[in-house]
C-alpha positions as CSV (number, residue, x, y, z in Angstrom):
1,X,2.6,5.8,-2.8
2,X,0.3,2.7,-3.3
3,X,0.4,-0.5,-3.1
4,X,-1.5,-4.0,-3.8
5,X,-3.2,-5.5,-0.7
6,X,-2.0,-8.5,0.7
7,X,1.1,-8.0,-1.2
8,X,3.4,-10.9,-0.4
9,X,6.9,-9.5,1.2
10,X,9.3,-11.8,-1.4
11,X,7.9,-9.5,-4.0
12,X,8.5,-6.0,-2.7
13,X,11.8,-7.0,-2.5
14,X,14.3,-6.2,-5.2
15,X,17.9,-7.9,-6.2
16,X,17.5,-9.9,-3.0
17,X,20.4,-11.4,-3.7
18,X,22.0,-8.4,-3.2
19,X,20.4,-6.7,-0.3
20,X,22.1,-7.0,2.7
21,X,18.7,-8.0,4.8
22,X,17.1,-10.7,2.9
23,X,13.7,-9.2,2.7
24,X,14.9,-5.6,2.9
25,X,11.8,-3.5,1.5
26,X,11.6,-1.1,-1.8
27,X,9.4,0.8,0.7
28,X,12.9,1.5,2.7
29,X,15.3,2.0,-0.8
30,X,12.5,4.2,-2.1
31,X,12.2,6.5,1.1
32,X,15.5,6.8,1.2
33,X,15.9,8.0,-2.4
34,X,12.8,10.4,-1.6
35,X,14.1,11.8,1.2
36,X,18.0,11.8,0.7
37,X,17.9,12.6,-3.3
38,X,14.9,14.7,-3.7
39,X,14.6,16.3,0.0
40,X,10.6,14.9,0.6
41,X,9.9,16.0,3.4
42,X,7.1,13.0,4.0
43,X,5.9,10.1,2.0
44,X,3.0,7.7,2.6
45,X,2.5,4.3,2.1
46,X,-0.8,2.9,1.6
47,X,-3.7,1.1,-0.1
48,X,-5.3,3.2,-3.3
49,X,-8.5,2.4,-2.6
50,X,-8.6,3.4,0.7
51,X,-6.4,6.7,0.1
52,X,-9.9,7.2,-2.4
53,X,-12.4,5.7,-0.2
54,X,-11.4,8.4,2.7
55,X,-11.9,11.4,0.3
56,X,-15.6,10.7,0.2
57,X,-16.4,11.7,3.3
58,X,-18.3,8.7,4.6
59,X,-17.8,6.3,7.7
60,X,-19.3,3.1,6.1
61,X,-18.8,1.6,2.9
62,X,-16.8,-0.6,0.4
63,X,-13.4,0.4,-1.2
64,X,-13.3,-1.7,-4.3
65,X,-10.1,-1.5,-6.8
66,X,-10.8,-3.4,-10.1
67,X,-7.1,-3.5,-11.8
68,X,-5.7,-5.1,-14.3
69,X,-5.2,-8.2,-12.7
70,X,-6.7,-8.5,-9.6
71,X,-10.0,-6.8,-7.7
72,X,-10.1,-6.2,-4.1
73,X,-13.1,-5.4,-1.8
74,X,-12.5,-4.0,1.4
75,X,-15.2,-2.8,4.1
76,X,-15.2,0.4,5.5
77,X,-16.9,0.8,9.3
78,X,-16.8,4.1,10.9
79,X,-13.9,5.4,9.0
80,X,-11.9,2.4,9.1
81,X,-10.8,-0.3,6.8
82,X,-11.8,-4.1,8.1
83,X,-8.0,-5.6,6.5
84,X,-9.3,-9.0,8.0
85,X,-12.5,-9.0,6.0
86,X,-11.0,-7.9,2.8
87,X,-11.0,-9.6,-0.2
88,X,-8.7,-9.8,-3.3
């Protein structure tokens, strides 16, 4: 599963009003659901443009995801995404 980069935490949340935890994640309602409902046996949690980047067999580049409302550029040295240098 994918996610926006630098994706603030109040809005991964849902119904917070109604989640025990205040900033209880969809990350942990959805894995349950995966793996309780549907029997996954793994999921992963990521950024697209890196889970894209690392199928192209390089160690240096940019990853760059142009959506529909917002772009992000991060750098890629020696197989690794620079998170601190990225951009959206």
């Amino acid at each position: 599963m994918t996610e926006k980069l630098a994706n603030p935490l109040y809005t991964r949340a849902s119904e917070l009003s109604q989640l025990p935890h205040k900033f209880q994640l969809t990350h942990v309602v959805t894995s349950e659901m995966l793996f309780e409902m549907y029997g996954a046996p793994s999921v992963t949690y990521g950024v697209d443009s890196l889970f894209a980047f690392s199928r192209q067999k390089r160690p240096d580049g940019l990853a760059i995801s142009m959506g529909n409302n917002a772009t992000t550029v991060i750098p890629i040295v020696g197989g690794r995404g620079i998170l601190s240098r990225s951009k959206r």
